[in-house]
C-alpha positions as CSV (number, residue, x, y, z in Angstrom):
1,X,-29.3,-22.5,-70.1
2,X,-29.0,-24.7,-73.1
3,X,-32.4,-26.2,-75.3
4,X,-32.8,-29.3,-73.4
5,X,-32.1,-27.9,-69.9
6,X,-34.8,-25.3,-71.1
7,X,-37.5,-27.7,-72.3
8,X,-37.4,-29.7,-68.5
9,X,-37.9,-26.6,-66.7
10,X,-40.5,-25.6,-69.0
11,X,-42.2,-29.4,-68.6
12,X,-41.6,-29.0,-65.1
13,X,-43.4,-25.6,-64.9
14,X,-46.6,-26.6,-67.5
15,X,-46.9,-29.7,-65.5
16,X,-47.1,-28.2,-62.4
17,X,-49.7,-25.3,-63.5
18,X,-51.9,-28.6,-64.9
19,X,-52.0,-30.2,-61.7
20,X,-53.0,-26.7,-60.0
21,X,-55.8,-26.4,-62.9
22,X,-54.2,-23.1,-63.7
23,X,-54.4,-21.9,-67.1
24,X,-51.6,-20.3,-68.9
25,X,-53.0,-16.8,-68.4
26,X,-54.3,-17.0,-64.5
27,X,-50.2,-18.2,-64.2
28,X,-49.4,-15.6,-65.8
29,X,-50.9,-12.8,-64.4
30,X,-50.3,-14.2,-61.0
31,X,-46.8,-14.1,-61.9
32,X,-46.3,-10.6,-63.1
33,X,-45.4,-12.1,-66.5
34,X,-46.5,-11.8,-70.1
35,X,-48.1,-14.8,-71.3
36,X,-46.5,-14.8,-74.6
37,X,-43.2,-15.0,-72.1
38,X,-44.6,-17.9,-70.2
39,X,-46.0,-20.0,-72.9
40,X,-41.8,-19.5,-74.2
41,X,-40.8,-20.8,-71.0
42,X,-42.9,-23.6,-71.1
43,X,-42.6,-24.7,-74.6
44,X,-38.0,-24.9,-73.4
45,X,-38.0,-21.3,-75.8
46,X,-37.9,-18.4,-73.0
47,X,-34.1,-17.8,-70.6
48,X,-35.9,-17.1,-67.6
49,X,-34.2,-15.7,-64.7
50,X,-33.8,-17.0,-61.8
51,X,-36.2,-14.4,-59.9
52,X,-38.9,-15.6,-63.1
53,X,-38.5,-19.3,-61.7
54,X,-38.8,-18.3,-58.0
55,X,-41.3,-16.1,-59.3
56,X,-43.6,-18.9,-60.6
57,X,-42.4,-21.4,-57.6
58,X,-44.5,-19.1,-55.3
59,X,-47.1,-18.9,-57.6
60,X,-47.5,-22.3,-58.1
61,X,-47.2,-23.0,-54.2
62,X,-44.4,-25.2,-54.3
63,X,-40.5,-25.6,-53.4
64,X,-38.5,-24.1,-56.1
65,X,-36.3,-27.3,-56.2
66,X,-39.7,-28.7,-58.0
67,X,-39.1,-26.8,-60.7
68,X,-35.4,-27.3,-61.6
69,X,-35.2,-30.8,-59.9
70,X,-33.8,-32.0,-63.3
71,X,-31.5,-28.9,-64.2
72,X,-28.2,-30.3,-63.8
73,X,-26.2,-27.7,-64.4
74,X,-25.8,-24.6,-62.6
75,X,-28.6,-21.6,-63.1
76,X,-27.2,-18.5,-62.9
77,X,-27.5,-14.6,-63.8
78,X,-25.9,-11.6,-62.7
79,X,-23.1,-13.1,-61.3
80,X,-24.9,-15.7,-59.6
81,X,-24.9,-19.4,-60.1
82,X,-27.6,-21.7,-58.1
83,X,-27.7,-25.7,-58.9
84,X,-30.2,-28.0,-56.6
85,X,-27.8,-30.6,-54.6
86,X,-30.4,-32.9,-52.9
87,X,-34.5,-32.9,-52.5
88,X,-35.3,-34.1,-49.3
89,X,-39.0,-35.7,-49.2
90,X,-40.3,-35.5,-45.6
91,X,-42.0,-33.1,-43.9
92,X,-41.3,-30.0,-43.8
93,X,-39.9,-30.3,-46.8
94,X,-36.1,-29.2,-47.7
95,X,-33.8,-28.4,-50.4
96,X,-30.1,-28.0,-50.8
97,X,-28.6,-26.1,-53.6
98,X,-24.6,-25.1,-54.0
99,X,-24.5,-21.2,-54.6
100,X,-21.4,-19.0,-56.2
101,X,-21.5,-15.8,-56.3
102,X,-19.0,-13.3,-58.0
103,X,-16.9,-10.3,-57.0
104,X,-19.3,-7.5,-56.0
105,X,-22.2,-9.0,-56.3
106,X,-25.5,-7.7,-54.6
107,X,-28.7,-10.2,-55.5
108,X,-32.0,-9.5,-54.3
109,X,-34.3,-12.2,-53.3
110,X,-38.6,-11.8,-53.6
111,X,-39.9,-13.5,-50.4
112,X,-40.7,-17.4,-50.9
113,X,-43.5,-19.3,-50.1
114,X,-44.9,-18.3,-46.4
115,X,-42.8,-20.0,-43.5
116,X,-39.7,-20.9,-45.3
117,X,-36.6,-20.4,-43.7
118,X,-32.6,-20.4,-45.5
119,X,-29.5,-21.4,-43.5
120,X,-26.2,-20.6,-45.4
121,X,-22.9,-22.2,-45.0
122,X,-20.1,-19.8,-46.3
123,X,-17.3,-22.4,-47.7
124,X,-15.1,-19.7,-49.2
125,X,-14.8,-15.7,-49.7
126,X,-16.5,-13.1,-47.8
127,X,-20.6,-12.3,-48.0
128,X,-22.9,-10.0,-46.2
129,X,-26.6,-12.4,-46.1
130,X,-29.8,-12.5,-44.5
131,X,-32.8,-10.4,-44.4
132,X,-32.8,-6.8,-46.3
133,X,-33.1,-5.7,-42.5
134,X,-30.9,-8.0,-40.7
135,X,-27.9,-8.5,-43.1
136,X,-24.8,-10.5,-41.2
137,X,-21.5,-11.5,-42.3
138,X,-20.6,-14.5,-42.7
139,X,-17.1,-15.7,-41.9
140,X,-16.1,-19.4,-43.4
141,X,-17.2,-22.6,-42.3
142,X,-20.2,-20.7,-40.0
143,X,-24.2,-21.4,-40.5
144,X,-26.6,-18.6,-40.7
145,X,-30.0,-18.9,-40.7
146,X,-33.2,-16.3,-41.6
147,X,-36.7,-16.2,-42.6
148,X,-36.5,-16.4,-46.6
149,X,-40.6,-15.5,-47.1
150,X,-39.4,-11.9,-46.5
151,X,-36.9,-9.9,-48.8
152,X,-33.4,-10.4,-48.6
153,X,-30.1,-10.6,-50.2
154,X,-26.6,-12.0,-51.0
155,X,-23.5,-9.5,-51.3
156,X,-20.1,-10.0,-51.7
157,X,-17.3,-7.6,-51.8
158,X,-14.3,-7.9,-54.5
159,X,-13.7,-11.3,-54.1
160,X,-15.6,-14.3,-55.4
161,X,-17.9,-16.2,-52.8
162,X,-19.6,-19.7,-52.3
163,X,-21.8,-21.3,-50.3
164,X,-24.3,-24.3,-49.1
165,X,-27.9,-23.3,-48.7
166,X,-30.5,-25.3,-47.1
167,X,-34.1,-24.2,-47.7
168,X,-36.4,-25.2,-45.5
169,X,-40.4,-25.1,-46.4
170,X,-43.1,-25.2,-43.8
171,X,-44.9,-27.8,-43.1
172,X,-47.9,-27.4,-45.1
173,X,-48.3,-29.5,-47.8
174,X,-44.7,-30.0,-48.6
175,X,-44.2,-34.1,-47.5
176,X,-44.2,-35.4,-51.1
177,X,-42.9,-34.1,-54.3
178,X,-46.0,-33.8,-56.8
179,X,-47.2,-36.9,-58.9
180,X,-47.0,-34.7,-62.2
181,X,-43.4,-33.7,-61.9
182,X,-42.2,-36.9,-61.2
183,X,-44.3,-37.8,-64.4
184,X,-41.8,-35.6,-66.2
185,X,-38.5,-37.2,-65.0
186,X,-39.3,-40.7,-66.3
């Protein structure tokens, strides 16, 4: 991510952890994460993966679109690229990001936030999805649907693969986006 991508995530995140009357260090900790790390991410210094940002989502109770709602270009790692479509704002709450993944690719998703589901649309290549227990394939054009607050994981074989992926949050709490982020977007 470039500087100015880096310093709205990082607004996003300390803005967020202020609302929650977290300090820097509980966050941390919570987080698995060093806190010289996360002061870095915050101050738009750090290249946090995306597993560091869903990370910190969970922490900080809240839909990971939250976080990167103005990240306009892709995020990506590994062979993975994730950008936030659309932020829906009702209850429950859900998020719809565009997701490529490259040849032979095998990401491994941390459970989300308790009760949040994913349903994946495969527009192109081949993929193997779902639940680390459950893992389907997907064939083009077809929807898929699992319980994302377990693990699970993306694979592809040797040929690149993209997709549509709703996330859907339970319904607890999610019904408006948070004062302080939209603070940050002004």
């Amino acid at each position: 991510m470039n500087k100015p991508l880096l310093g709205s995530l990082g607004r996003n995140i300390q803005a967020l952890r202020m609302a929650k009357g977290l300090s820097l260090s509980q966050l941390a900790l919570d987080a698995g994460l060093a806190k010289s790390n996360l002061s870095r991410i915050e101050q738009g210094e750090g290249n946090p993966t995306l597993e560091t940002i869903w990370r910190l989502a969970v922490q900080l109770d809240v839909p990971f679109g939250d976080l990167v709602v103005s990240v306009e270009s892709p995020l990506g790692e590994n062979g993975v690229q994730v950008r936030l479509i659309d932020q829906g704002e009702g209850n429950p709450r859900v998020d719809v990001y565009w997701m490529s993944c490259a040849p032979n690719t095998i990401k491994q998703s941390e459970p989300h936030i308790a009760g949040t589901t994913e349903t994946i649309t495969l527009i192109s290549g081949k993929l193997l999805a779902g639940e680390n227990n459950d893992l389907r394939h997907l064939d083009i054009g077809k929807a898929h649907t699992f319980a994302a607050d377990v693990p699970h994981s993306y694979q592809t074989d040797d040929s690149w693969a993209t997709l549509m992926m709703v996330i859907t949050y339970s319904k607890q709490g999610y019904a408006e986006r948070s004062d302080s982020i939209q603070e940050v977007q002004l």
